[in-house]
PADO-395941 format. One line per field, with one value per residue: residue number from 1; residue in one letter; x, y, z of N, C-alpha, C in turn. Coordinates in steps of 0.2 Angstrom, whole numbers, always signed. Layout:
<sites>
num [NUM|...]
residuo [A|...]
n_east [X|...]
n_north [Y|...]
n_up [Z|...]
ca_east [X|...]
ca_north [Y|...]
ca_up [Z|...]
c_east [X|...]
c_north [Y|...]
c_up [Z|...]
</sites>
This chain:
<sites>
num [1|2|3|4|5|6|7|8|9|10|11|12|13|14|15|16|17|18|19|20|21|22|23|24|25|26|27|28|29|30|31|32|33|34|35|36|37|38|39|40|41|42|43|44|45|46|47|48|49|50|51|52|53|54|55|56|57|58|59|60|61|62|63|64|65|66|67|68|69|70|71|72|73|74|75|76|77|78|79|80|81|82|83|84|85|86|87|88|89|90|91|92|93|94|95|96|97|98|99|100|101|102|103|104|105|106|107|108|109|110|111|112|113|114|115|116|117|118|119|120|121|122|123|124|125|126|127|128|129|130|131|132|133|134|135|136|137|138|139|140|141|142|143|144|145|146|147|148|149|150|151|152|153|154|155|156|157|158|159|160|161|162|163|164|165|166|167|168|169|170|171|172|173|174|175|176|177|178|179|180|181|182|183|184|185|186|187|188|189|190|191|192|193|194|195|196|197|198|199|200|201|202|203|204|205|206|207|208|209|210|211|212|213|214|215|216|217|218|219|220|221|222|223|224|225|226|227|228|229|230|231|232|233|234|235|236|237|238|239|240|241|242|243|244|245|246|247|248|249|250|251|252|253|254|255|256|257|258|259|260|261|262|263|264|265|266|267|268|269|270|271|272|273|274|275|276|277|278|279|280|281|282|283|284|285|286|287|288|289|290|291|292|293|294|295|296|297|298|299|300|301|302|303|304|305|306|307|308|309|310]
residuo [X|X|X|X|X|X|X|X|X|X|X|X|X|X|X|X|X|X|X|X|X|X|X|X|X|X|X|X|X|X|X|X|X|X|X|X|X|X|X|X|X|X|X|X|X|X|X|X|X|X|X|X|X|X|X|X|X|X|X|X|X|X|X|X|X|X|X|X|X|X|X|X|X|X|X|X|X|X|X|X|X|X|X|X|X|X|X|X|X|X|X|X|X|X|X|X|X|X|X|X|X|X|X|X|X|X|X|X|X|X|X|X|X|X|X|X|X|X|X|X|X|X|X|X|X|X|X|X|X|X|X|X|X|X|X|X|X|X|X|X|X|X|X|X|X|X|X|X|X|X|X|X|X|X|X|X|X|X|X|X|X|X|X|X|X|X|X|X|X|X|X|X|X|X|X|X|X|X|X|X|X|X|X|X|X|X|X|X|X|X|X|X|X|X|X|X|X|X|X|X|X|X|X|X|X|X|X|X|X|X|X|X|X|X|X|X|X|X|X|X|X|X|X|X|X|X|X|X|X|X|X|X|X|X|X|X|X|X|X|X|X|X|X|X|X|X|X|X|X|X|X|X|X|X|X|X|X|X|X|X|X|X|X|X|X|X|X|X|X|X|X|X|X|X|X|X|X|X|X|X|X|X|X|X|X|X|X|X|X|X|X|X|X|X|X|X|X|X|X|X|X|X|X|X|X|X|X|X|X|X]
n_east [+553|+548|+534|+532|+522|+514|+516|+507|+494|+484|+471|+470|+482|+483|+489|+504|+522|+538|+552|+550|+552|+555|+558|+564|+570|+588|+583|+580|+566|+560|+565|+567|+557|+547|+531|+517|+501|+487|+472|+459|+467|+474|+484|+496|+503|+519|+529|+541|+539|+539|+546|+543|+528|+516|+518|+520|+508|+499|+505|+500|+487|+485|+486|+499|+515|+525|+545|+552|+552|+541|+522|+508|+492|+476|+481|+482|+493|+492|+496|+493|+478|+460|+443|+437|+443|+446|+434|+436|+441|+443|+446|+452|+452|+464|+459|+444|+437|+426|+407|+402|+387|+379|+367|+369|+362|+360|+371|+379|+368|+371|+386|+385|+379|+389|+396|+386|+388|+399|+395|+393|+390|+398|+400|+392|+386|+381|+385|+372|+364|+357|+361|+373|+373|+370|+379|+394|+387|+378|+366|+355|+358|+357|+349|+353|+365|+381|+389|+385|+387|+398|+414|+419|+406|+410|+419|+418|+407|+418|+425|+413|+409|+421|+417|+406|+407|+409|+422|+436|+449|+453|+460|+465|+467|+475|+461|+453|+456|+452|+442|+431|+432|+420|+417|+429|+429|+419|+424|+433|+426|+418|+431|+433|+423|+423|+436|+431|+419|+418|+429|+439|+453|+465|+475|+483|+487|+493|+500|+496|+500|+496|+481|+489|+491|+479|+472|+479|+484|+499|+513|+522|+535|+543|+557|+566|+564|+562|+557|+559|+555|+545|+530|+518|+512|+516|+527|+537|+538|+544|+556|+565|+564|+567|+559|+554|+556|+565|+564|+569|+578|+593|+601|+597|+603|+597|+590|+589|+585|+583|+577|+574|+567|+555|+551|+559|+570|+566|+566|+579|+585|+578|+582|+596|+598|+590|+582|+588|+584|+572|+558|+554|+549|+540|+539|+532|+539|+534|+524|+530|+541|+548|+545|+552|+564|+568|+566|+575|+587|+589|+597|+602|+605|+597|+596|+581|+570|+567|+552|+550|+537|+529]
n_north [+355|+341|+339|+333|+322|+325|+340|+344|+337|+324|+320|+329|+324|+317|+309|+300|+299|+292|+289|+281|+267|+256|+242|+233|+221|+223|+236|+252|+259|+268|+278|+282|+292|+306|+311|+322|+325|+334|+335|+341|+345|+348|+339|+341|+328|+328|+322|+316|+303|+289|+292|+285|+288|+281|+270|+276|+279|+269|+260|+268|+267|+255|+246|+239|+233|+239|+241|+247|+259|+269|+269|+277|+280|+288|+285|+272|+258|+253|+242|+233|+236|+233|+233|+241|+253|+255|+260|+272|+278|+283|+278|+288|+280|+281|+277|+263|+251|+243|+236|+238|+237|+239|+251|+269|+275|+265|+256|+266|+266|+250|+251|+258|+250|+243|+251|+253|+247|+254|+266|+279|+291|+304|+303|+300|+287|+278|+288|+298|+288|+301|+310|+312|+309|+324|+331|+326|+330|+323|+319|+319|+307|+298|+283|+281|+268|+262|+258|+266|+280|+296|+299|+310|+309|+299|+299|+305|+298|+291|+298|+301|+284|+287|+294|+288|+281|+291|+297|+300|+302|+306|+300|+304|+302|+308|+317|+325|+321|+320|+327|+342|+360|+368|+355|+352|+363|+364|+351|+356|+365|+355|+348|+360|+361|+350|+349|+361|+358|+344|+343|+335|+325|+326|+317|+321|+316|+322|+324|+338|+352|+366|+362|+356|+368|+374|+369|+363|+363|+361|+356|+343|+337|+323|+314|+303|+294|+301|+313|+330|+344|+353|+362|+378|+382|+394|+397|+388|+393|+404|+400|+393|+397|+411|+427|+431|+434|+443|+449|+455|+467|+475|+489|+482|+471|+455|+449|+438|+440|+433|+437|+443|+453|+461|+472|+481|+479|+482|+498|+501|+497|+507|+518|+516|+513|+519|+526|+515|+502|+492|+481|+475|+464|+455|+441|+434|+421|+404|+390|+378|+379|+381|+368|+361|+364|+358|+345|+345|+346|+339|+326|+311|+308|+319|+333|+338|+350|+360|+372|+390|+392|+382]
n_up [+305|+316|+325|+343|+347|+359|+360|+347|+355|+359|+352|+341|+331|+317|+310|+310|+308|+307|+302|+293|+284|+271|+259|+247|+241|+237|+236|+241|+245|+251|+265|+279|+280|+289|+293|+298|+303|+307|+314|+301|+292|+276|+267|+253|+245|+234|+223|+210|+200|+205|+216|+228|+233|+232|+236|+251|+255|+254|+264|+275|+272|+277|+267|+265|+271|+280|+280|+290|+305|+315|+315|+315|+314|+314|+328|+329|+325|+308|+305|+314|+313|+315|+309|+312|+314|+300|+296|+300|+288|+274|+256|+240|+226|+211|+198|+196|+190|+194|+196|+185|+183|+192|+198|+202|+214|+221|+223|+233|+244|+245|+249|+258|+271|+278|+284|+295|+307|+313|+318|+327|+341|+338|+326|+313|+306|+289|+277|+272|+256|+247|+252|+249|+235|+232|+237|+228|+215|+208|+207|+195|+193|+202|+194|+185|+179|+180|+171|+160|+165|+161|+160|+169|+177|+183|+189|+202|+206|+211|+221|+229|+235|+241|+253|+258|+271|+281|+283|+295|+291|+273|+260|+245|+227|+214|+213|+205|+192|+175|+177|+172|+171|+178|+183|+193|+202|+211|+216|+222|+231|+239|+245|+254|+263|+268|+278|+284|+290|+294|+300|+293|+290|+278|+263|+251|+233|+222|+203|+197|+202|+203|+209|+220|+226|+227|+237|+247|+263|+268|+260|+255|+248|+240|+235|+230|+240|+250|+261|+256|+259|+266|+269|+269|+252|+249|+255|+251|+241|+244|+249|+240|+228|+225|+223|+212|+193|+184|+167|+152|+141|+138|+130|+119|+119|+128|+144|+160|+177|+193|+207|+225|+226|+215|+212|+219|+212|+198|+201|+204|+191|+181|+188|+185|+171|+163|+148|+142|+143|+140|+132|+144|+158|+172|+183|+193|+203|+205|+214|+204|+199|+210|+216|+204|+205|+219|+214|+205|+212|+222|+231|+233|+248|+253|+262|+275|+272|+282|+283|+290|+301|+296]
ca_east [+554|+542|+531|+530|+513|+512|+514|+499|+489|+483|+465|+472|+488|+479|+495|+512|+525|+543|+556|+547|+557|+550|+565|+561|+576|+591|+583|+576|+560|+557|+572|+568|+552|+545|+528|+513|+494|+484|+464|+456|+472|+476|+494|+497|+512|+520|+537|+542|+536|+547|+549|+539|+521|+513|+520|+520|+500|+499|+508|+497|+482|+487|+486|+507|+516|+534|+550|+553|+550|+536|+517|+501|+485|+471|+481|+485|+498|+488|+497|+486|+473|+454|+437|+434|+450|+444|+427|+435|+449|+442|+452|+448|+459|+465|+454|+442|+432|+420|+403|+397|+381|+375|+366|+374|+362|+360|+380|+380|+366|+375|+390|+384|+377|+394|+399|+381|+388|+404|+392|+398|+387|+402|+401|+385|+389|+386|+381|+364|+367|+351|+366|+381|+373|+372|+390|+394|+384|+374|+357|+352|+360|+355|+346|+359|+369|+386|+392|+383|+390|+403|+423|+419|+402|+412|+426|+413|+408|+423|+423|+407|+411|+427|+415|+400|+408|+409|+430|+440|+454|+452|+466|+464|+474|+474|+456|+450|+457|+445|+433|+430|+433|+415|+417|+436|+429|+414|+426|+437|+422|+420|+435|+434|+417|+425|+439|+429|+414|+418|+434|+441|+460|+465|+482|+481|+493|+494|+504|+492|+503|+489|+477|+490|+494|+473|+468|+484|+487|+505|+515|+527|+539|+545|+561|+573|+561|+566|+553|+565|+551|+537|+526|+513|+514|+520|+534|+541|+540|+548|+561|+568|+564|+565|+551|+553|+559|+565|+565|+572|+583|+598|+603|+593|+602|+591|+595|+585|+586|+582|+577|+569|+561|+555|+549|+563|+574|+565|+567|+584|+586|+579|+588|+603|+598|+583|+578|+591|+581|+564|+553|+552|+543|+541|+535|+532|+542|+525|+525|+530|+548|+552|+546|+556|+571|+571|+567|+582|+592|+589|+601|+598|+604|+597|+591|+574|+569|+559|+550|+550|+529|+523]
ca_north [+351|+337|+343|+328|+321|+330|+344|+343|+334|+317|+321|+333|+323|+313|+306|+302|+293|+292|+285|+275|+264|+249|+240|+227|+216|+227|+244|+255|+266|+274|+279|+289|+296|+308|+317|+322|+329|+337|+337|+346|+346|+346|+338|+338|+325|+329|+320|+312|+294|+283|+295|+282|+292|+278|+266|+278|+280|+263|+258|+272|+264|+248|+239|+238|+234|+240|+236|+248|+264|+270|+275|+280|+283|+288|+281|+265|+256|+251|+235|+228|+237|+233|+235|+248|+258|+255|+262|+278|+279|+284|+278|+287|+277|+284|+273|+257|+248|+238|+237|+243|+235|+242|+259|+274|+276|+257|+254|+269|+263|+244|+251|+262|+244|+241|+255|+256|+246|+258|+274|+284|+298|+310|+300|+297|+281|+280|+296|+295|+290|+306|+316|+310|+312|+331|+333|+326|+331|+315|+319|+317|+300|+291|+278|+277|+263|+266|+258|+272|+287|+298|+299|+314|+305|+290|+301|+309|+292|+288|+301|+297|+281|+286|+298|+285|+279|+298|+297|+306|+303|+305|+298|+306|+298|+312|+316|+328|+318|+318|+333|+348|+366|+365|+349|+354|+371|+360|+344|+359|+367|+348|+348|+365|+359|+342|+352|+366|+356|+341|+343|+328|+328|+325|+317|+322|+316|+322|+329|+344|+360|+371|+361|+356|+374|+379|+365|+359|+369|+362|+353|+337|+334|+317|+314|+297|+289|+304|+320|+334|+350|+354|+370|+380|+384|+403|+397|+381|+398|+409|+397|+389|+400|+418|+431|+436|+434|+447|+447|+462|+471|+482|+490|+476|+462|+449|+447|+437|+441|+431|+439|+441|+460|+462|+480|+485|+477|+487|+503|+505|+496|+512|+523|+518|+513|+523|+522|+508|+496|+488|+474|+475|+457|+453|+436|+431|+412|+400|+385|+376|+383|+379|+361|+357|+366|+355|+339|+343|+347|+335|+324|+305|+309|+326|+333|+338|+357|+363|+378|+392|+394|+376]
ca_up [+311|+315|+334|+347|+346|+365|+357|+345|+358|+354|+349|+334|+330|+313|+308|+315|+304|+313|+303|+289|+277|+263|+256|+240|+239|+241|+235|+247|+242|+258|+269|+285|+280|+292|+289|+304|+300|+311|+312|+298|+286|+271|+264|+248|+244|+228|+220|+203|+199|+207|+223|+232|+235|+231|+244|+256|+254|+254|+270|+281|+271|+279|+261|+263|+277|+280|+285|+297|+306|+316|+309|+320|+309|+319|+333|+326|+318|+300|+303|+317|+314|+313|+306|+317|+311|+292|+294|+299|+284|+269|+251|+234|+221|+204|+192|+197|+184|+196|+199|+182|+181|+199|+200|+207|+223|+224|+224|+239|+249|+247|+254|+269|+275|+279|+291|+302|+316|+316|+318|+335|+341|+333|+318|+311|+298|+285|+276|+268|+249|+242|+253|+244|+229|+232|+237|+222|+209|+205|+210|+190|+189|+204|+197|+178|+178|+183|+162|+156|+166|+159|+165|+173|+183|+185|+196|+204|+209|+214|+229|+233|+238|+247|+255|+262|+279|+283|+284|+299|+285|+268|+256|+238|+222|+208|+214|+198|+185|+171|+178|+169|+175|+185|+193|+197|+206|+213|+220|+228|+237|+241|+251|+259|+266|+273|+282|+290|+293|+298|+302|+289|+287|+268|+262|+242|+231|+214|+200|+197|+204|+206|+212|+228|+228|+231|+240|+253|+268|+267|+255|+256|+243|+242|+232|+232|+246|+258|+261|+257|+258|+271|+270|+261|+244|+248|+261|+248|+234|+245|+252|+237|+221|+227|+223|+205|+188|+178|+158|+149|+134|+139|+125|+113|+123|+131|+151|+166|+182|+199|+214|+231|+227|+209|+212|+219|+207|+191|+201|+200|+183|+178|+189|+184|+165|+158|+142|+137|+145|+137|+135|+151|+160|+178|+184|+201|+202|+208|+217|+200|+201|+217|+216|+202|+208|+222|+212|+201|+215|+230|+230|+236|+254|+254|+269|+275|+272|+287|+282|+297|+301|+292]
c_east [+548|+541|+529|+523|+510|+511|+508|+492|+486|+475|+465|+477|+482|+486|+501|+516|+533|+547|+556|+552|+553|+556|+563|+568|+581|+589|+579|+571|+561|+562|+573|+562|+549|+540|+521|+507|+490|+476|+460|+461|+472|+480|+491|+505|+513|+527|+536|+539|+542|+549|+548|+534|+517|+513|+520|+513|+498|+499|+503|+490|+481|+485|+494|+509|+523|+537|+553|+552|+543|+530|+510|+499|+479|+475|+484|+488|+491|+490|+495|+479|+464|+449|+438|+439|+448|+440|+428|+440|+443|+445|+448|+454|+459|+460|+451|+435|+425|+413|+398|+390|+375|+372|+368|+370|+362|+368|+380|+375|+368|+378|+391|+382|+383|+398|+394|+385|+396|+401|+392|+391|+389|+400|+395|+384|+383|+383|+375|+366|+363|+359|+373|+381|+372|+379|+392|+391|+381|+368|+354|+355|+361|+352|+349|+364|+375|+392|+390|+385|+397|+410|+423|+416|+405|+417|+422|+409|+411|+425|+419|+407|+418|+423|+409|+402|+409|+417|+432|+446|+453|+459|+462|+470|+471|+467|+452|+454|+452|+437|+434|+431|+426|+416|+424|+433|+424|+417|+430|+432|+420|+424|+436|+430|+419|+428|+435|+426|+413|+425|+439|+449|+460|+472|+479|+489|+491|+500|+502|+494|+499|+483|+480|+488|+485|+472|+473|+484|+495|+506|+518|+529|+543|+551|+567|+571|+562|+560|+561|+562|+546|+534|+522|+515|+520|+527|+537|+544|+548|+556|+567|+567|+564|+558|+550|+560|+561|+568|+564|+576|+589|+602|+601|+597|+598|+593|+588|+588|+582|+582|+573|+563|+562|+554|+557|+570|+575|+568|+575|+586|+583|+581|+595|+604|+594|+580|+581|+586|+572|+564|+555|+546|+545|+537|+537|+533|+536|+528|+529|+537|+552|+550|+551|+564|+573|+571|+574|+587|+592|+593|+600|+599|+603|+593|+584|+574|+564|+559|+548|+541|+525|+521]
c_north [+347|+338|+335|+327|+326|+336|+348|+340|+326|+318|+326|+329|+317|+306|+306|+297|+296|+287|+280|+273|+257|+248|+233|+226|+218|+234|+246|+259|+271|+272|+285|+293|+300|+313|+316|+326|+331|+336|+342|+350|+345|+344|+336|+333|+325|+323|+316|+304|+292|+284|+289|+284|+285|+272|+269|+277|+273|+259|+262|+271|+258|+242|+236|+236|+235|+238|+239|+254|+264|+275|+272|+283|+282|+286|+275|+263|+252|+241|+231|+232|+234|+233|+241|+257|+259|+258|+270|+280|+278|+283|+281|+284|+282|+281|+265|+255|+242|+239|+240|+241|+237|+250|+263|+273|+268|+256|+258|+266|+255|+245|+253|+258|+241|+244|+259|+253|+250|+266|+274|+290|+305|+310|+297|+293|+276|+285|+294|+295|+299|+311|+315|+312|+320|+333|+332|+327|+327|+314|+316|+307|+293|+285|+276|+270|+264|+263|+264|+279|+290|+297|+303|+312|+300|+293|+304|+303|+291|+291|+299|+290|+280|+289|+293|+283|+286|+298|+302|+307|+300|+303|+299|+305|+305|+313|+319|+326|+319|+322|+340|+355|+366|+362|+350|+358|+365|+355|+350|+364|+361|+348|+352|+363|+352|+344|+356|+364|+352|+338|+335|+330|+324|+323|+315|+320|+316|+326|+336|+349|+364|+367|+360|+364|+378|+375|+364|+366|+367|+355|+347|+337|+329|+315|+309|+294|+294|+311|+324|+341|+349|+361|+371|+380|+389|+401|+392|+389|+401|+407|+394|+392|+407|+422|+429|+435|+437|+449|+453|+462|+478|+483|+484|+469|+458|+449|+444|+437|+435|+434|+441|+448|+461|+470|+482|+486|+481|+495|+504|+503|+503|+518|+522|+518|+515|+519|+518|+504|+497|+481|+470|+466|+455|+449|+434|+423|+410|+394|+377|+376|+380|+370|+358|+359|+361|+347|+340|+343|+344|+326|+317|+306|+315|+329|+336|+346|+360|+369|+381|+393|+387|+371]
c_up [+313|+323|+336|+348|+355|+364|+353|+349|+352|+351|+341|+330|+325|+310|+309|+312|+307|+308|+296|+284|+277|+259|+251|+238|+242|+239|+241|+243|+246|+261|+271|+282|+285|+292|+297|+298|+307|+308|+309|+296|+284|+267|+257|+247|+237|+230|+212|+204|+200|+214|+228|+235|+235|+237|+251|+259|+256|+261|+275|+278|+275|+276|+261|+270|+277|+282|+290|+299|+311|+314|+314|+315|+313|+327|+334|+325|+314|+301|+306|+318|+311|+309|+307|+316|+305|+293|+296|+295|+277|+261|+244|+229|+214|+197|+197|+192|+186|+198|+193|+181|+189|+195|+203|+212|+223|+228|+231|+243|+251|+251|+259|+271|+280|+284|+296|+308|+319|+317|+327|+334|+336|+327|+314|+304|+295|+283|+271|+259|+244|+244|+252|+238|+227|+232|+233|+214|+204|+203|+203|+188|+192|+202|+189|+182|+179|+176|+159|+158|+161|+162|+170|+180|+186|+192|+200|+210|+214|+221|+233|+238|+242|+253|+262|+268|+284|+287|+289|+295|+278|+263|+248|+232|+215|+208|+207|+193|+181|+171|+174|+173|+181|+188|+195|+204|+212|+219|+224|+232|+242|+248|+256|+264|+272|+279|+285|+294|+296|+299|+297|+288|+281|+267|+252|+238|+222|+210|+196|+202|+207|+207|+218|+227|+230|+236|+248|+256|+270|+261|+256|+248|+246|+236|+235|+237|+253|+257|+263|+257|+263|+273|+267|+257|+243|+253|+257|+242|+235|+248|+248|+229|+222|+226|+216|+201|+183|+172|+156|+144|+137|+133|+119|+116|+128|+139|+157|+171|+187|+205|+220|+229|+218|+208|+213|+213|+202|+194|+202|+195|+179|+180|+186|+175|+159|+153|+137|+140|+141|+135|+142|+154|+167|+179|+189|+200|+208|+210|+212|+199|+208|+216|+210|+203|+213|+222|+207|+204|+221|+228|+233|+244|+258|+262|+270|+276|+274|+287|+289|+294|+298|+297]
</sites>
């Protein structure tokens, strides 16, 4: 159930969308969107290609503009927003190919010239490039050419400069595509760091399952233009795929089960069937399970499934 901005207070309340729909001709994408953030959170928005995540992102970027609904970003509508609203919205995109003949810190100190005269006592803009290139992991390649980095360095980049106006909201597009187990571990120490420290709210949207599932402190699932899921990880698991899955032999037949208690389940499987039973397998049902359950089963006028505690 989505909490009245009075509720959250208007200094916490980072995002507030009411309603949203984006209509291209006669199709609808978005139809009735409703999703809120809070300061120093993390949403991940999941759904299938086509859900309309990308339009959604777009519109509360204020590169889009809708056709109907209402949407407060910092306070704002994006629609008539500002300079002074951009300097605190941070975008990292999923691929960009310009600027390769710059230098890494050149290119960062260029673009923090951009957002000194939006610097705030709270907000001290832009972030110095020597300490971007720490938070990133760049520091060796300050002064490489930005043709000559890796895919890895390049994404690495790619934060960095979402990073340089020091963002109250960060918007993340697939952000570890292309990183190695390291700089995975490294961009999610990244993020913990933004959230605790400088209290940054995060809107991530990728098709990396276990990355929402360490990173998000709740989830959206987006399905037919309509959020049909909102919760952590463990309250989507436990609300939409039970506990546990268990894989066996009774008498040499093959059998899965589904259910909320897997312990207890085995304990009377063998009270009641001993030594017929083997090949014994219990698997806890993941975040993985429940999201395609409810991409295969949300229906286009399906309703919105509000997790109790999200």
């Amino acid at each position: 159930m989505v909490r009245t901005q009075e509720e959250l207070g208007p200094d916490e309340l980072v995002l507030d969308v009411r309603g949203l729909r984006m209509r291209y001709g006669a199709t609808d994408v978005l139809n009735g969107v409703d999703l809120q953030a809070r300061r120093g959170e993390v949403l991940a928005l999941l759904g299938p290609n086509g859900a309309g995540k990308t339009t959604t992102v777009e519109i509360l970027e204020g590169f889009r503009r809708r056709s109907a609904g209402e949407v407060r970003v910092l306070g704002v509508d994006p629609d008539r927003a500002g300079e002074a609203w951009r300097a605190r919205v941070g975008v990292v995109l999923q691929s960009w190919r310009d600027h390769v003949r710059w230098r890494v810190r050149e290119l960062l100190v260029h673009l923090g010239r951009y957002y000194r005269p939006f610097a705030t006592p709270e907000h001290r803009r832009p972030v110095p490039a020597d300490e971007l290139l720490g938070l990133v992991g760049l520091q060796d390649q300050a002064h490489a050419r930005i043709a000559t980095l890796s895919g890895g360095q390049r994404r690495r980049l790619d934060v960095a400069v979402g990073l340089v106006g020091r963002p109250e909201l960060l918007f993340l597009d697939e952000p570890s595509a292309g990183f190695d187990p390291e700089a995975r571990q490294d961009f999610h120490d990244l993020v913990h760091r933004l959230t605790d420290r400088e209290e940054t709210t995060i809107l991530l949207t990728t098709h990396d399952l276990d990355e929402a599932e360490k990173l998000a402190d709740r989830i959206l699932v987006l399905v037919g233009g309509r959020i049909v899921a909102d919760g952590s990880a463990a309250e989507l698991t436990r609300s939409l795929a039970g506990g546990a899955e268990v894989r066996y032999r009774l008498d040499g037949e093959p059998i899965v089960h589904a259910c909320a208690d897997g312990t207890g389940y085995v304990r009377e499987l063998f009270a009641q069937h001993g030594r017929r039973v083997s090949d014994l397998e219990v698997r806890r049902v993941g975040l993985e399970d429940a999201y395609l359950a409810l991409v295969r089963g949300a229906a286009p006028a399906a309703p919105r499934l509000a997790v109790v505690g999200a």
